[in-house]
C-alpha positions as CSV (number, residue, x, y, z in Angstrom):
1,X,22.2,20.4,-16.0
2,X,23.3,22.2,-12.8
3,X,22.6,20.6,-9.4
4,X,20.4,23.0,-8.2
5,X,18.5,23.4,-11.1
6,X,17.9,19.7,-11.2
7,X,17.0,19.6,-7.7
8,X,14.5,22.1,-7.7
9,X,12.8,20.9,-11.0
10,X,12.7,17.5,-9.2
11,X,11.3,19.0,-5.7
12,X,8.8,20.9,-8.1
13,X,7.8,17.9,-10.1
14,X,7.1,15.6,-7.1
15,X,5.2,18.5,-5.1
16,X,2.7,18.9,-7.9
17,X,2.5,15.3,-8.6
18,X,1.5,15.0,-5.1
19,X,-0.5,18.8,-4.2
20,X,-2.5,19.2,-7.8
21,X,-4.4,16.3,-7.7
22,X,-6.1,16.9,-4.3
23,X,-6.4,20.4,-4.9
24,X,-7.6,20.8,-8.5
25,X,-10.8,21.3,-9.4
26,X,-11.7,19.4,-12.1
27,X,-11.4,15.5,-12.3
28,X,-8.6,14.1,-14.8
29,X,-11.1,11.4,-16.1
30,X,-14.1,14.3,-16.8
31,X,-15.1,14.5,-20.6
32,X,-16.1,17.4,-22.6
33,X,-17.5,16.8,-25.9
34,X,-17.9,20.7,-26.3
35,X,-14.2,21.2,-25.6
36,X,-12.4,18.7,-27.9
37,X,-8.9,19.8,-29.1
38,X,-8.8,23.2,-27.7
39,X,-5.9,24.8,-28.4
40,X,-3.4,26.0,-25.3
41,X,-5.6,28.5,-24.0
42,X,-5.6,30.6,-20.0
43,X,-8.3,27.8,-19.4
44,X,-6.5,25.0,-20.2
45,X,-2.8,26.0,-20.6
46,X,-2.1,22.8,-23.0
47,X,-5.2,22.4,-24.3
48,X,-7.7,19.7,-24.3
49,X,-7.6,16.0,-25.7
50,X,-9.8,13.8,-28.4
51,X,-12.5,13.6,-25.3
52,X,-12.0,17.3,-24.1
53,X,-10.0,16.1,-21.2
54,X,-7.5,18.8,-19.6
55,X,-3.9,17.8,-20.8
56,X,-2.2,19.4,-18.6
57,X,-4.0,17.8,-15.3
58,X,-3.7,14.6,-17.2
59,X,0.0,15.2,-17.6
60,X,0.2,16.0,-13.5
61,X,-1.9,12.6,-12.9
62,X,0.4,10.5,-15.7
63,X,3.9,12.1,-13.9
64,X,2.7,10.9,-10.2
65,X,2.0,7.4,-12.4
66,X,5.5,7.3,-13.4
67,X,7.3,8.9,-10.8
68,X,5.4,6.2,-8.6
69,X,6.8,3.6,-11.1
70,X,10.2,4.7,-11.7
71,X,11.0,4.9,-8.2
72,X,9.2,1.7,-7.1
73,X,11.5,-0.4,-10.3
74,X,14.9,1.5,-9.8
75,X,14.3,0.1,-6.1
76,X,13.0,-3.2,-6.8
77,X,15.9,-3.6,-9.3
78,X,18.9,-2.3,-7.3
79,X,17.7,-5.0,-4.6
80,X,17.7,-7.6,-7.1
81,X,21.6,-6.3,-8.3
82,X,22.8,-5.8,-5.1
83,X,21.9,-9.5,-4.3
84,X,23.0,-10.9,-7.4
85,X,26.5,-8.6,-7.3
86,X,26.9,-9.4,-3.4
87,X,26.3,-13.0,-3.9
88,X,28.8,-13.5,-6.7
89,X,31.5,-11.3,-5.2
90,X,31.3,-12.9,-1.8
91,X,31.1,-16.5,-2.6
92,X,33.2,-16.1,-5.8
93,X,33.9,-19.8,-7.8
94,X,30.9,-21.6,-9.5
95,X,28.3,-18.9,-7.7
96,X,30.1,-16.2,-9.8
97,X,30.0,-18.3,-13.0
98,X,26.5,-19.0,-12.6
99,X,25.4,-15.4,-11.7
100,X,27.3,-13.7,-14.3
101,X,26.1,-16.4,-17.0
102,X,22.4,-15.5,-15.8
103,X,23.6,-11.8,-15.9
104,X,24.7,-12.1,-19.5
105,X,21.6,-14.8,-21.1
106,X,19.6,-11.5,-19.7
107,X,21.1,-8.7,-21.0
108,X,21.3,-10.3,-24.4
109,X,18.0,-9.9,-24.7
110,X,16.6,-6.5,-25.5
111,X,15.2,-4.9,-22.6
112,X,11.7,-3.5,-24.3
113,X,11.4,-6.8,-25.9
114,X,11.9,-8.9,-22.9
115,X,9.6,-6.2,-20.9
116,X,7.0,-6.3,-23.4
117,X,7.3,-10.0,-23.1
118,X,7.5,-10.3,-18.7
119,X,4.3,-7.6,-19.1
120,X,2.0,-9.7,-21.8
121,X,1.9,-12.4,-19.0
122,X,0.0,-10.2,-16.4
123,X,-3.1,-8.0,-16.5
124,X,-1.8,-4.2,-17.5
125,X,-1.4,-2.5,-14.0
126,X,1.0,-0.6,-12.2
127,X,2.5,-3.8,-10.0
128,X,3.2,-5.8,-13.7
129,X,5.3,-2.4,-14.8
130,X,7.3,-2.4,-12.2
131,X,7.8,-6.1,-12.1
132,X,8.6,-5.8,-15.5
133,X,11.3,-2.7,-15.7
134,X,12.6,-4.3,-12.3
135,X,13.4,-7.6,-14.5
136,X,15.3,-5.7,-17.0
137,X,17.4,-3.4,-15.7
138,X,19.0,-5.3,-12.6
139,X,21.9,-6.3,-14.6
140,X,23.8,-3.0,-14.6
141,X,23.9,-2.8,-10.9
142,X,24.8,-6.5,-10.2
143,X,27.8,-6.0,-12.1
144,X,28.9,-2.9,-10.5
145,X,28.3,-4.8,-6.7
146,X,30.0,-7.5,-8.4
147,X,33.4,-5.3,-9.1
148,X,33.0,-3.3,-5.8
149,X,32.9,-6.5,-3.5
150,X,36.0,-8.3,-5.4
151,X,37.7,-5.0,-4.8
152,X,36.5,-5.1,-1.4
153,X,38.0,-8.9,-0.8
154,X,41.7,-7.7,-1.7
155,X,41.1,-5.1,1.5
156,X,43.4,-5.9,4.7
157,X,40.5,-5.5,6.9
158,X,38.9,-8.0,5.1
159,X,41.8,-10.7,4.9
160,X,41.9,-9.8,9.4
161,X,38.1,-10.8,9.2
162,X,38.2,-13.6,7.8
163,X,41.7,-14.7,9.5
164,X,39.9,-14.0,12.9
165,X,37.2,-17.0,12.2
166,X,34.8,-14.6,10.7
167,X,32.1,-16.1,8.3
168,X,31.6,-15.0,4.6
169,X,28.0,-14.1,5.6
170,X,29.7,-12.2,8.5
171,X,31.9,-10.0,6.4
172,X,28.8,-9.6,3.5
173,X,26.6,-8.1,6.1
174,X,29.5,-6.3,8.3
175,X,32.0,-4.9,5.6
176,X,31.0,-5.5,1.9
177,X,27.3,-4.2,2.1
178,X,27.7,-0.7,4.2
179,X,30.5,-0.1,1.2
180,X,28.4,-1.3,-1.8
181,X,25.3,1.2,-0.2
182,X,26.6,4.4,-1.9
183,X,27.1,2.3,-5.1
184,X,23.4,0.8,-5.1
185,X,22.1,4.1,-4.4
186,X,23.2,5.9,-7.2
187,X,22.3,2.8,-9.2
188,X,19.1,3.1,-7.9
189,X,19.1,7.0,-9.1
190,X,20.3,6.7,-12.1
191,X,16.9,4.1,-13.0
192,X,14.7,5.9,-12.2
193,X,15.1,8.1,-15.7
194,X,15.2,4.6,-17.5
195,X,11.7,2.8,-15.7
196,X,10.5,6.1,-16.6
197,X,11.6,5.7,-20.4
198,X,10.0,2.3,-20.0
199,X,7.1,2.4,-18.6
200,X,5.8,5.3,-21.0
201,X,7.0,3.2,-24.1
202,X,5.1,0.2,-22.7
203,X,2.2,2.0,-22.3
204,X,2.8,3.5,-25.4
205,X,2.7,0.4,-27.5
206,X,-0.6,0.1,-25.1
207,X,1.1,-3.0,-22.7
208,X,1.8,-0.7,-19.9
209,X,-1.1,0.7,-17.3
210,X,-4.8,-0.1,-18.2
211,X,-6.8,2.7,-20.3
212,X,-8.4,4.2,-17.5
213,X,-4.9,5.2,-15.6
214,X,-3.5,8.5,-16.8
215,X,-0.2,7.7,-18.6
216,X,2.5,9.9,-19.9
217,X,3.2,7.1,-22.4
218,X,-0.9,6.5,-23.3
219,X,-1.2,10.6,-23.6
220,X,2.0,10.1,-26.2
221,X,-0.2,7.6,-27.8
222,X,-3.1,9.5,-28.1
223,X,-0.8,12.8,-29.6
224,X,0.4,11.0,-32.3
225,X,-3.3,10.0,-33.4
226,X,-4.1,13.9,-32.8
227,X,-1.4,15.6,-35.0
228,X,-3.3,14.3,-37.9
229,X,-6.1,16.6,-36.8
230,X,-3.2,19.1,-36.4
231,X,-3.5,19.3,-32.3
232,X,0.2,19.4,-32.0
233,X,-0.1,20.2,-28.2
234,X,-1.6,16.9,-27.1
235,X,1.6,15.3,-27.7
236,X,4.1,18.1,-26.8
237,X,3.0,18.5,-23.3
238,X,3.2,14.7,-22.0
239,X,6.8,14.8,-24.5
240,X,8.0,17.4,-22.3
241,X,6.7,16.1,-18.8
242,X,9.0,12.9,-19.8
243,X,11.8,14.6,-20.9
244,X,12.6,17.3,-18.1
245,X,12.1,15.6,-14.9
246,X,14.3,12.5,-16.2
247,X,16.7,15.0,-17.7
248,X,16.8,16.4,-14.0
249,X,17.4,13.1,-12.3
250,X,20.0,12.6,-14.5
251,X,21.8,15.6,-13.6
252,X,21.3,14.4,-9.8
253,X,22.6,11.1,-10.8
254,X,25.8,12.8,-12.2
255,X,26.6,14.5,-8.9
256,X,26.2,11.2,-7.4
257,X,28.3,9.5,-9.2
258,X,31.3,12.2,-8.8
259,X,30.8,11.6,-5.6
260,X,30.6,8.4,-4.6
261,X,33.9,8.4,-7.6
262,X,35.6,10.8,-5.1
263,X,35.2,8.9,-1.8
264,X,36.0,5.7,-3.5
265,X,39.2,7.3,-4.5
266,X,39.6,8.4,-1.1
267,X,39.5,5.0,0.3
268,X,42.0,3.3,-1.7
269,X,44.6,6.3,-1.1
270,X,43.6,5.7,2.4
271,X,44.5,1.9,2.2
């Protein structure tokens, strides 16, 4: 996907996750009994739900959820990473053992499982989602830290650093963390499309938000029980609310990572 056509279905995504709630007319939570299953009409554009619910407003509600989530975990868990990555890198010997054994017990683990396990131990709401997909996807980025800040130790500036008297702490917060930044940022990026992922299949299995919180994963949940009434649309339209936003932060997340490539490349010539 090209980068302005990812960055515009992105700008358009978050603008009406944030603009058509305040402005629409009609509340996301309102039941019709008069207009179950509708088809897509100029009414409701995809239709209406099992409780005559507007899918598509449900859809804008359940995007602002998991925007709000997705952002809020590929934060949380680039934190956790660059922590974890820094730590190891800086410190090196046993820290680095016992980091990268914790790093590797985790990722052994499925990530839905262990997320469907971190989420049964808290009431379904936003915070235990995030928590959750913040657990299970910190790994990835520790590692990458990890790499960056060992590369970073084999630097002559760094060697004059800590030559001069300067403290490992010193040359973590002066020289390795300002160079890991572009690195944790695109981390961050590229989880948002997999919190997303998450947090609709956990509320999909129904572990994810609580009922009352529009969902794109719960709307997927209640498609599947309307194809067999043949209401195709109540599943296409939260299907495709999932797929193009994340495909479009993954295109962003490509430029990124060409770039952050590119002036990586351009340091080492440099040194």
């Amino acid at each position: 996907m090209k980068f302005w056509t990812s960055v515009s279905i992105v700008v358009v995504a978050v603008l009406a996750a944030l603009v058509v709630p305040a402005l629409a007319d009609l509340d996301q939570r309102l039941v019709d009994l008069d207009l179950v299953l509708q088809p897509p009409s100029w009414q409701h554009l995809f239709g209406t739900d099992a409780l005559g619910r507007d899918v598509l407003l449900r859809c804008v509600y359940g995007m602002r959820v998991s925007l709000l989530v997705g952002l809020a975990a590929g934060v949380c868990s680039s934190l956790i990473g660059t922590a974890a990555g820094a730590l190891a890198g800086t410190w090196g010997g046993r820290v680095d053992q016992l980091v990268c054994r914790v790093i590797d017990g985790t990722s052994a683990v499925p990530q839905l499982l262990l997320g469907i396990l971190l989420v049964a131990l808290f009431r379904p709401s936003v915070t235990a989602v995030v928590v959750a997909v913040a657990l299970t996807h910190w790994m990835v980025t520790a590692r990458i830290v990890r790499v960056e800040v060992m590369s970073l130790r084999a630097r002559p500036f760094v060697d004059a650093a800590i030559s001069g008297g300067a403290s490992r702490s010193w040359v973590l917060a002066r020289h390795f963390l300002p160079n890991v930044f572009p690195h944790a940022a695109l981390a961050t990026t590229l989880m948002v499309p997999h919190a997303i992922w998450h947090e609709s299949a956990l509320s999909f299995l129904g572990l994810g938000l609580p009922p009352h919180l529009a969902s794109l994963g719960t709307m997927m949940d209640d498609g599947r029980r309307a194809l067999f009434s043949g209401a195709w649309w109540v599943s296409l339209a939260p299907g495709l609310f999932i797929l193009i936003p994340t495909l479009a932060v993954s295109g962003l997340a490509g430029v990124l990572r060409d770039r952050v490539e590119h002036r990586r490349r351009s340091a080492e010539l440099a040194w």
